[in-house]
Phi, psi and omega in degrees: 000312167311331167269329164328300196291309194305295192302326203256351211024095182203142173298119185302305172273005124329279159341289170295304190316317210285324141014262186316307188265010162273280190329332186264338162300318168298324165265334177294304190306313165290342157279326190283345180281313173318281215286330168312294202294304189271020162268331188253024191234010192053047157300147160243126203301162147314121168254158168348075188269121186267009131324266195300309179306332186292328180288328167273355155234039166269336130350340197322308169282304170316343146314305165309328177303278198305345152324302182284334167239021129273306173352298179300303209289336172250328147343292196257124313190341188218126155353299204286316159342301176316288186317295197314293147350296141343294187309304205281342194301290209286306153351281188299312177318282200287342188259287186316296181295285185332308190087019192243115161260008198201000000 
């Protein structure tokens, strides 16, 4: 998409909002039909697991990436600026905290 907008001259964060509301158009109906069929198929909800709040916040830093790169992305004068940021974010996350190089 980023090369499209480059090659076409068309505005790049143009380009992500027609995105965004094609992505969301394209997901509320299917949520709402999911959320349809399953009250009305007898699913039975998931109660409560204090489990489970724990699995999201072992996610925390990862959780974190699109935050951190809309941030950059409003923050810094270029994409790539953004990207870059992004980049040294997820870098320092999996080698420091994590401890995973490989």
């Amino acid at each position: 998409m980023i090369l499209y907008g480059v090659v076409a001259h068309v505005s790049i964060p143009d380009l992500f909002k027609a995105g965004s509301v094609r992505a969301f158009s394209w997901s509320a109906p299917f949520s709402v039909y999911g959320v349809y069929k399953g009250l009305t198929g007898g699913a039975e909800p998931a109660a409560f697991s204090l489990a489970r709040c724990c699995y999201v916040l072992a996610a925390k830093w990862e959780l974190l990436v699109p935050v951190v790169a809309l941030f950059a992305l409003r923050g810094f004068g270029t994409l790539t600026e953004a990207a870059a940021v992004t980049v040294v974010y997820v870098f320092v996350v999996e080698t420091v905290i994590h401890r995973d190089c490989g």
